[in-house]
VOBA-1610 file (N, C-alpha, C; in pm, whole numbers, padded with zeros to 5 digits, always signed):
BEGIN
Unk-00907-02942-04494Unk-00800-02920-04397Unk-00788-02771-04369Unk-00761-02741-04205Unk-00746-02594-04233Unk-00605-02541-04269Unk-00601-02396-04330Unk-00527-02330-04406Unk-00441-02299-04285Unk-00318-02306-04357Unk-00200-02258-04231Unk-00105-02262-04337Unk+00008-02178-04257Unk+00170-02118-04341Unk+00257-02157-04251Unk+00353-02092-04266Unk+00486-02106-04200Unk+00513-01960-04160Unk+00547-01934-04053Unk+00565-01826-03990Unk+00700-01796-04038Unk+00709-01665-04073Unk+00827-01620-04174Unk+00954-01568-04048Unk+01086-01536-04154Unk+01156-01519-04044Unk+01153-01395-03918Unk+01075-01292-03998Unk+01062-01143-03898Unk+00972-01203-03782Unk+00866-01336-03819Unk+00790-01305-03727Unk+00832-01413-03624Unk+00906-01490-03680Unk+01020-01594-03578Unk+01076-01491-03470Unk+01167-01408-03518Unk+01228-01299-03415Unk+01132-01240-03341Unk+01024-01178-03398Unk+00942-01087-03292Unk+00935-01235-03220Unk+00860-01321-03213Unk+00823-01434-03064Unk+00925-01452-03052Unk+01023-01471-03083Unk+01125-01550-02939Unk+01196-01404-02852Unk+01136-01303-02934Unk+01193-01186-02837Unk+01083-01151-02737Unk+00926-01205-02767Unk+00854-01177-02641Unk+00895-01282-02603Unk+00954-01431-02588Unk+00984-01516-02516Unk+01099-01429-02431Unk+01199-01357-02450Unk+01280-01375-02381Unk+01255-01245-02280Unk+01188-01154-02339Unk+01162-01055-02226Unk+01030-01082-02130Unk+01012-01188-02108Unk+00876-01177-02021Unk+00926-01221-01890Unk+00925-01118-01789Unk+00928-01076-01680Unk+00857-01147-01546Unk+00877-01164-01481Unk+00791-01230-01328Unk+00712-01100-01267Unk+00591-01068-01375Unk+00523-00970-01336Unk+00401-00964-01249Unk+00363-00863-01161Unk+00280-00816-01094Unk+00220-00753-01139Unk+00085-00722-01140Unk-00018-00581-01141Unk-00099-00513-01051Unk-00074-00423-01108Unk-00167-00343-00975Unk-00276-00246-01101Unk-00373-00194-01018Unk-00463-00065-01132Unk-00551+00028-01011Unk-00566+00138-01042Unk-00564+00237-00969Unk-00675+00380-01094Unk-00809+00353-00986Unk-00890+00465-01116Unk-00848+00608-01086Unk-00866+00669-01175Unk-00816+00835-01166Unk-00910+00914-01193Unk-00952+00991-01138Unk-01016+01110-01170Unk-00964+01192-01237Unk-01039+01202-01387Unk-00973+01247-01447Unk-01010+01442-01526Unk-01111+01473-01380Unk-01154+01614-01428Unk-01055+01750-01484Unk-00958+01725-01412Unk-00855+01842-01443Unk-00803+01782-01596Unk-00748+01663-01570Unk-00709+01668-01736Unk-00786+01697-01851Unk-00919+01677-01845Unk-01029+01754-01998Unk-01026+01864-01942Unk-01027+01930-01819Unk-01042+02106-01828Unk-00934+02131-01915Unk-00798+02036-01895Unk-00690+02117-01974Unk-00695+02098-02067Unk-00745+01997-02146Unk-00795+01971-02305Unk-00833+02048-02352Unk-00980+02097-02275Unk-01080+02195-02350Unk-00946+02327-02360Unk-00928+02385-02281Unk-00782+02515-02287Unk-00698+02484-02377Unk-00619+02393-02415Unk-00560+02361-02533Unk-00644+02351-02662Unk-00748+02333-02641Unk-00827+02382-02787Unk-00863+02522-02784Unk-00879+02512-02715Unk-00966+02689-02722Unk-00813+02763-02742Unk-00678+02729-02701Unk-00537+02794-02760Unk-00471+02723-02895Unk-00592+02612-02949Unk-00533+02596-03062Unk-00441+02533-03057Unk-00367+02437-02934Unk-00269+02308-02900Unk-00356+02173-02944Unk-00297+02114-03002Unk-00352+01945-03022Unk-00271+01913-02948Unk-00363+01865-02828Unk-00290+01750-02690Unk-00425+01670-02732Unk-00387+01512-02652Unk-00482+01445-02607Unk-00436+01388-02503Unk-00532+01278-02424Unk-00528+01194-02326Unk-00368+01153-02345Unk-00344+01073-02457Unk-00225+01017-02450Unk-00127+01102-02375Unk-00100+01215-02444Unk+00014+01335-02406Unk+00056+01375-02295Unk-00066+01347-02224Unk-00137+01381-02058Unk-00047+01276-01960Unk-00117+01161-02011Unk-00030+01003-01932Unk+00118+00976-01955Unk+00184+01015-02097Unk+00303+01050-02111Unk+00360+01123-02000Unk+00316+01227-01972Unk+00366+01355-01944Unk+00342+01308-01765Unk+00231+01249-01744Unk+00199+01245-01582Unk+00343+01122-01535Unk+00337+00969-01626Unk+00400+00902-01573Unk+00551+00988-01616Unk+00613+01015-01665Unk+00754+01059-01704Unk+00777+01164-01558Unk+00672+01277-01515Unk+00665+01329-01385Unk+00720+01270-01292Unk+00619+01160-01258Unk+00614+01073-01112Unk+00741+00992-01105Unk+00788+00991-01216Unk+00919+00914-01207Unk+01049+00977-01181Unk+00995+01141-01265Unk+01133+01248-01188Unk+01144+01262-01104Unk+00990+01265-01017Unk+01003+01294-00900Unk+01054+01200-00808Unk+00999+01096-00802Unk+01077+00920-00729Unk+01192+00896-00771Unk+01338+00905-00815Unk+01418+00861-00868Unk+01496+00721-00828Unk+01414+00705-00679Unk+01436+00570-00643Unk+01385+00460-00719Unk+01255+00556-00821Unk+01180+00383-00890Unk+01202+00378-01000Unk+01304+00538-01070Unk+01384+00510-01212Unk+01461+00403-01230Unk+01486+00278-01219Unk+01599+00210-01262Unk+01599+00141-01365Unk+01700+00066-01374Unk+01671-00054-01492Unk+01732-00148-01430Unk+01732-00333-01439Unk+01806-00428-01438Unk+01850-00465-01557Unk+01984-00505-01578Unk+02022-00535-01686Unk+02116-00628-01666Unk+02126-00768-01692Unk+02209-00857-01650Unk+02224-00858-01507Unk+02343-00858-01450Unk+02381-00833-01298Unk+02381-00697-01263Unk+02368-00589-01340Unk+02389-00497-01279Unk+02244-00411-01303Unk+02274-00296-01155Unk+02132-00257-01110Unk+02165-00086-01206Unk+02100+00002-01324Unk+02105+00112-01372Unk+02029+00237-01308Unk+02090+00318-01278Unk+01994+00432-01252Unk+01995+00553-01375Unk+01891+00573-01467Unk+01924+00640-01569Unk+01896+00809-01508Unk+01994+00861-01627Unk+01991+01019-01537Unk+01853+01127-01559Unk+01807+01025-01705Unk+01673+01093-01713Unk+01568+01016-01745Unk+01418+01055-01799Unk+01313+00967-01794Unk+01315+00957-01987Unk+01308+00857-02009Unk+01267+00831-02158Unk+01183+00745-02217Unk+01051+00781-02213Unk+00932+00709-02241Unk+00940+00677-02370Unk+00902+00538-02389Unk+00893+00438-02462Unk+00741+00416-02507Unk+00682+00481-02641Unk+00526+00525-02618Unk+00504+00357-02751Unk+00413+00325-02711Unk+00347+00206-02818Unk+00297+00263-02912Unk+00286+00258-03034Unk+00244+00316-03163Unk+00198+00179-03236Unk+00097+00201-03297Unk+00008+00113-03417Unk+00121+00086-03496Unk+00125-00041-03571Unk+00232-00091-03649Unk+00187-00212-03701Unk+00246-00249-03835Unk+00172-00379-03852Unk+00178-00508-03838Unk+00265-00584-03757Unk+00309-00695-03673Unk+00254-00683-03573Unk+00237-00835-03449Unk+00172-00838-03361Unk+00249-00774-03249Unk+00356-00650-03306Unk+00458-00663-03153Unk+00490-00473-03207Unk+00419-00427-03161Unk+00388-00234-03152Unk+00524-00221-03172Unk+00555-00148-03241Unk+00704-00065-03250Unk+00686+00049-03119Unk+00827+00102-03089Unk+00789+00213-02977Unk+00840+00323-03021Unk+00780+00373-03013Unk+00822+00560-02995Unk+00902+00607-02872Unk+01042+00606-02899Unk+01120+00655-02748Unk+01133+00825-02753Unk+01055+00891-02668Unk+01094+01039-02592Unk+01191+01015-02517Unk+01295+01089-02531Unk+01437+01127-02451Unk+01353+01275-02368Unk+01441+01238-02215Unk+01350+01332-02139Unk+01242+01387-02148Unk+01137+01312-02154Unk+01031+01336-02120Unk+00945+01419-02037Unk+01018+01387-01914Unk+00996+01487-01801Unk+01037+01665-01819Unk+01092+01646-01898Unk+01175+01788-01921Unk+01051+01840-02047Unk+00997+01777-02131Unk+00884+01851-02236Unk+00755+01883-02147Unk+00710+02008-02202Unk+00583+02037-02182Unk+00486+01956-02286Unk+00375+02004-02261Unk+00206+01864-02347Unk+00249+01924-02491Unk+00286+02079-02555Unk+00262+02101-02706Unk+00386+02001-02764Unk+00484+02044-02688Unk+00633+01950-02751Unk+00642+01787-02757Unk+00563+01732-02633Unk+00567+01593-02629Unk+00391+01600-02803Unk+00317+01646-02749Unk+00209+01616-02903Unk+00334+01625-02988Unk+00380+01770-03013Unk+00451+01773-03161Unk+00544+01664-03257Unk+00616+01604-03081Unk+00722+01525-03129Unk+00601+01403-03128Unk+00582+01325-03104Unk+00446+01242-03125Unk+00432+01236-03266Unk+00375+01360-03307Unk+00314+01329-03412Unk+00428+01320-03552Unk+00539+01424-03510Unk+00634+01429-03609Unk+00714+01280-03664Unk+00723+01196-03535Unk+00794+01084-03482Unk+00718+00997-03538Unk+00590+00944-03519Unk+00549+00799-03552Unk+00505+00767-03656Unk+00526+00838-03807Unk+00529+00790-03940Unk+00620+00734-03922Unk+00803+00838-03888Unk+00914+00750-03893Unk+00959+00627-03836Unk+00896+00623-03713Unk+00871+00507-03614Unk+00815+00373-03661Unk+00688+00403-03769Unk+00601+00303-03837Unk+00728+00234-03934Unk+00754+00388-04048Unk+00857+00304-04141Unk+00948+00235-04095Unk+01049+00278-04028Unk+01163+00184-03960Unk+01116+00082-03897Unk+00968+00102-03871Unk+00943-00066-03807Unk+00961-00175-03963Unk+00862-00103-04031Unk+00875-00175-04161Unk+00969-00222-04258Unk+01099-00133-04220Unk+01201-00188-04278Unk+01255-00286-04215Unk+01264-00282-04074Unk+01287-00364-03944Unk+01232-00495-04022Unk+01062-00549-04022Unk+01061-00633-04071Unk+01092-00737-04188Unk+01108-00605-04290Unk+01201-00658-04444Unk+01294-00720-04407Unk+01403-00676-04326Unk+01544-00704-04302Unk+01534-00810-04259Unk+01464-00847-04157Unk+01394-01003-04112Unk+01386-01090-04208Unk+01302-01070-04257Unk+01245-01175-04352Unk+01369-01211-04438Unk+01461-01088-04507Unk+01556-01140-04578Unk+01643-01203-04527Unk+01635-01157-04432Unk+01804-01200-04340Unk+01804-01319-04251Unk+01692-01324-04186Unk+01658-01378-04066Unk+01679-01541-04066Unk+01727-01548-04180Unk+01728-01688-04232Unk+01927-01775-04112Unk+02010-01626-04108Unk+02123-01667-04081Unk+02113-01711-03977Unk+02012-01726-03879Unk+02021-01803-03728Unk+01875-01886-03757Unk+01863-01987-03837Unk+01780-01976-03806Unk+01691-02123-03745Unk+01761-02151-03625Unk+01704-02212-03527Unk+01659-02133-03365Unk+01525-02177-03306Unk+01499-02024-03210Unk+01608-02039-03086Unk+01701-02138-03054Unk+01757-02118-02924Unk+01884-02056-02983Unk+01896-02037-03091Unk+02028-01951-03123Unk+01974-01807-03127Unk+01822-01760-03192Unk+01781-01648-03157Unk+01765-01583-03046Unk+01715-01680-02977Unk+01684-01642-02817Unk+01839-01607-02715Unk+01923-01659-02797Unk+02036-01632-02721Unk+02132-01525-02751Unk+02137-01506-02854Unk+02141-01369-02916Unk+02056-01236-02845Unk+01923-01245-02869Unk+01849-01173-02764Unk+01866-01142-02652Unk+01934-01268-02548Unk+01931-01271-02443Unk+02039-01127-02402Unk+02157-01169-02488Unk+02279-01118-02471Unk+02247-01008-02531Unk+02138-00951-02616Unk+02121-00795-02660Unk+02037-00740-02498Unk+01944-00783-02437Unk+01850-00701-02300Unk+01945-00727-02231Unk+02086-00776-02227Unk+02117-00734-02114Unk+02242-00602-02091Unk+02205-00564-02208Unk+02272-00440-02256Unk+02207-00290-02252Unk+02195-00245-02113Unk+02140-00091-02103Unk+02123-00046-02247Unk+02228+00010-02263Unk+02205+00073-02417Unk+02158+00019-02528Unk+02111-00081-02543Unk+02009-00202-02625Unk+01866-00145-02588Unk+01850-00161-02456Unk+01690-00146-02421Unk+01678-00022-02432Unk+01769+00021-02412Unk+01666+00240-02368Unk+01715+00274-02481Unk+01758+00249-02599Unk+01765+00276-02748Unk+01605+00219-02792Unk+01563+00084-02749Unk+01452+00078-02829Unk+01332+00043-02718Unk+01325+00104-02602Unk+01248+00097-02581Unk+01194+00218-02434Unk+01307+00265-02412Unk+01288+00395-02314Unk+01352+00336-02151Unk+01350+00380-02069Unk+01372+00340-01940Unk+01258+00318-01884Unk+01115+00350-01921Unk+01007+00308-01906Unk+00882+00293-02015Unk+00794+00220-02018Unk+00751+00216-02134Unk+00563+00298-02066Unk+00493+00317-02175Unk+00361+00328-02156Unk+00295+00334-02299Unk+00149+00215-02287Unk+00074+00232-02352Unk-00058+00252-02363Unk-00115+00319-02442Unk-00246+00331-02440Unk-00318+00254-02498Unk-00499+00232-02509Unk-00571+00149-02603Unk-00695+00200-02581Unk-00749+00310-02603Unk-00826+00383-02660Unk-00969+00347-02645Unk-00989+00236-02700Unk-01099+00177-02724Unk-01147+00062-02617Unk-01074+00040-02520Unk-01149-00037-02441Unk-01137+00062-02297Unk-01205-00011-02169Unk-01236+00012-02074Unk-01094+00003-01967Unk-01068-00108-01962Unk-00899-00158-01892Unk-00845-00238-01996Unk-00724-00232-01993Unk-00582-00302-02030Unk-00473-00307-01975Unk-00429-00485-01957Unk-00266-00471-01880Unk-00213-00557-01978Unk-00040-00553-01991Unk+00038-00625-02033Unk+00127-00726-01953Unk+00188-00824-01972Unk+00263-00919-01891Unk+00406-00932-01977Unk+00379-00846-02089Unk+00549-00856-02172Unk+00571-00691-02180Unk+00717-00675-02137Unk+00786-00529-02159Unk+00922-00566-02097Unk+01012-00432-02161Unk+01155-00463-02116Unk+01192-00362-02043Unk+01106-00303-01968Unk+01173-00157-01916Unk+01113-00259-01752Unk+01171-00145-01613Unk+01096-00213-01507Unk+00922-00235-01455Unk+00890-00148-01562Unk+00752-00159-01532Unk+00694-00069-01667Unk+00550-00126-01669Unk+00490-00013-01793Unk+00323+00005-01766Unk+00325+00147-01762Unk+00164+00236-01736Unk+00077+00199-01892Unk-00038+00127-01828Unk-00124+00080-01946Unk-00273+00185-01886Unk-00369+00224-02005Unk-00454+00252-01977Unk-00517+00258-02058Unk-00690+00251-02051Unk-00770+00205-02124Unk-00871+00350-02216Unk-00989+00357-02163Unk-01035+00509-02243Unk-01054+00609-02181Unk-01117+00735-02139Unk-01158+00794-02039Unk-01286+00786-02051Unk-01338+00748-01992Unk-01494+00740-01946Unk-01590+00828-01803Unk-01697+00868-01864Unk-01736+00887-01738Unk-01846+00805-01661Unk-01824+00797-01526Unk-01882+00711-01430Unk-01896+00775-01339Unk-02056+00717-01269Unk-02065+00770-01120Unk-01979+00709-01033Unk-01940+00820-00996Unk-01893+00804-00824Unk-01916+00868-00676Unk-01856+00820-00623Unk-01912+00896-00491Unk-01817+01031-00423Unk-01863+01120-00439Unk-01790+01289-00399Unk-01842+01300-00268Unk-01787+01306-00177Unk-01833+01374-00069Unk-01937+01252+00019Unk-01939+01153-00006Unk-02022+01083+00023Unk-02169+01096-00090Unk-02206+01216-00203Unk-02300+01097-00267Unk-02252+01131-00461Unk-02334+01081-00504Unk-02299+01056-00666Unk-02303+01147-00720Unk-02186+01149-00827Unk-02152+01250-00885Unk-02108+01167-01025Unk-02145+01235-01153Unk-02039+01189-01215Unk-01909+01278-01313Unk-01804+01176-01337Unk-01678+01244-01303Unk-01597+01112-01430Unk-01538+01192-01549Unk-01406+01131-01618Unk-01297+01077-01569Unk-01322+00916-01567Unk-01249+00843-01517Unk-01143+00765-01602Unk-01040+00716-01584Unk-00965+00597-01661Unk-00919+00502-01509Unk-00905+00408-01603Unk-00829+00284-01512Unk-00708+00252-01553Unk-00580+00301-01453Unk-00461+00261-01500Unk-00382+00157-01457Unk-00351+00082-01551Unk-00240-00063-01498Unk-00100-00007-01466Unk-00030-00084-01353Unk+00054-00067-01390Unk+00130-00220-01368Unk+00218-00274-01474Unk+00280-00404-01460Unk+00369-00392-01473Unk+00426-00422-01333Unk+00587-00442-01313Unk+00691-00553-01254Unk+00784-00536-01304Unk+00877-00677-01313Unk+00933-00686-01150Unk+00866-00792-01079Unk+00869-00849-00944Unk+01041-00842-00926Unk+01112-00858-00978Unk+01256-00880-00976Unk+01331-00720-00962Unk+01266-00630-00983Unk+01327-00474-00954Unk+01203-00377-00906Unk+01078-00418-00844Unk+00986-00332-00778Unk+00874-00461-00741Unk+00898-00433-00580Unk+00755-00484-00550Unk+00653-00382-00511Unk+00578-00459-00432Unk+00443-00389-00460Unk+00394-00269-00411Unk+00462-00215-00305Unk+00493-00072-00285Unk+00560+00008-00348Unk+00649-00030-00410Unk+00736+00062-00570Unk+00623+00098-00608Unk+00540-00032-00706Unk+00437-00029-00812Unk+00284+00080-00776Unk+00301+00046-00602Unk+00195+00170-00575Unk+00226+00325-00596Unk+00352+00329-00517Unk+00395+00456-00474Unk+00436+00539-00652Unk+00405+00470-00715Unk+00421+00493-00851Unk+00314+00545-00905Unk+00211+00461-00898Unk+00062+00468-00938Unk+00008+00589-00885Unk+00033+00609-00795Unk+00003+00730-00657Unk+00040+00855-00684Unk+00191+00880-00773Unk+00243+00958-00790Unk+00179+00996-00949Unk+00164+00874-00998Unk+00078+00928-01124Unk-00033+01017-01078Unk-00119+00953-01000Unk-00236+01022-01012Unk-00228+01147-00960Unk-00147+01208-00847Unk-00129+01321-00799Unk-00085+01406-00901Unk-00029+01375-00985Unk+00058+01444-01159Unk-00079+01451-01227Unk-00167+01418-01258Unk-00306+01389-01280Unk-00404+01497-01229Unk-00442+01460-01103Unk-00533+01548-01019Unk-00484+01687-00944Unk-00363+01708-00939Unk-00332+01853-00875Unk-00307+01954-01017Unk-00240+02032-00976Unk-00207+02105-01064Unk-00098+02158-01186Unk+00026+02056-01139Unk+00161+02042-01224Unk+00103+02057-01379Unk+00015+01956-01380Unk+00045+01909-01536Unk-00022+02105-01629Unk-00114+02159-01562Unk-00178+02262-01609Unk-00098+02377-01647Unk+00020+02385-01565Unk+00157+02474-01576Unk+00194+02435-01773Unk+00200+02358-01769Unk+00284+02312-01915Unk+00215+02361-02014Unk+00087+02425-01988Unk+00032+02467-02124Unk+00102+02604-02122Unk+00105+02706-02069Unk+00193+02830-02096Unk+00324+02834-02092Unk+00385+02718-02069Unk+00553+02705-02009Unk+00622+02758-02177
//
């Protein structure tokens, strides 16, 4: 017979909480050229800054969103939020199937050394509190413990602004390193920037081949507070945060 358990109580809560946040989502993905961001890599090494890719996409989507403040919002129950600043919600390795997040408060407001620093300072503590997170589960989790009483509980925690952008930012973004593309169809913010590795690929410059450091970025967002011109004019604004020159300012700021 095959081997099977009983799914304990932490991991009861994590699923019925991706049950209850999954969204009527759309995707869109949009490749980037990504030459200016390794020029600024290589300059942050050669000044002795640890940035990476991640820090970069942090820093580009938290931008494009200061700049749009029409596509900052949140839904939360009946009512529509406009938050006053950007607070990225970064995915961090953790050991359950459901990433703990790393929330940056103004985001838009750090330069690449401060968003690395806090990064790195942040997601031991981020890991542990996930881990206690799950203890507390397991011990506790027992007091509700049928899932439509969880799920309803839940329900009535996302629809509480200050619930979600405590644990999860006003927008979320994650990375995954190791593959080519990645999108998600579960998040609680209105939309979340996924992206895969940077690679390079030919493309076409000028009409002929060139090749050039690329990524492919998702972006999946909740049909119910951005359609599909939000989700572009978003994507768009990333990449311009990307390919011009803003983001290069932040290394001497």
């Amino acid at each position: 017979m095959t081997p099977s358990r009983r799914l304990d109580y932490a991991e009861r809560w994590l699923r019925d909480g991706l049950e209850v946040c999954r969204p009527a989502a759309q995707f869109l993905t949009l490749d980037i050229d990504m030459t200016r961001p390794r020029a600024l890599l290589q300059i942050a090494r050669q000044r002795g800054i640890r940035v990476t890719y991640t820090h970069i996409l942090v820093r580009a989507a938290a931008l494009a969103l200061a700049a749009h403040p029409e596509l900052h919002q949140m839904v939360c129950g009946s009512r529509l939020h406009h938050p006053n600043q950007v607070d990225i919600g970064l995915s961090v390795a953790g050991e359950s199937f459901v990433a703990p997040v790393l929330v940056i408060e103004n985001a838009a407001g750090k330069n690449l050394p401060a968003l690395s620093e806090e990064i790195a300072r942040r997601t031991p503590e981020i890991q542990a509190a996930d881990r206690r997170m799950l203890q507390t589960l397991r011990r506790w989790g027992w007091l509700l413990p049928f899932g439509i009483l969880r799920r309803t509980l839940l329900r009535c925690l996302f629809r509480s602004a200050k619930f979600r952008r405590k644990g999860t930012g006003t927008f979320q973004v994650s990375i995954v390193p190791e593959v080519d593309e990645a999108f998600t169809s579960l998040f609680t913010t209105s939309a979340i920037l996924v992206a895969g590795r940077v690679r390079d690929r030919v493309v076409a410059v000028e009409g002929l081949p060139a090749v050039r450091p690329t990524v492919t970025l998702s972006c999946s967002a909740d049909h119910r507070v951005w359609d599909g011109k939000a989700a572009q004019r978003f994507l768009l604004a990333v990449r311009q945060a990307l390919e011009e020159t803003e983001l290069g300012l932040c290394i001497s700021e």
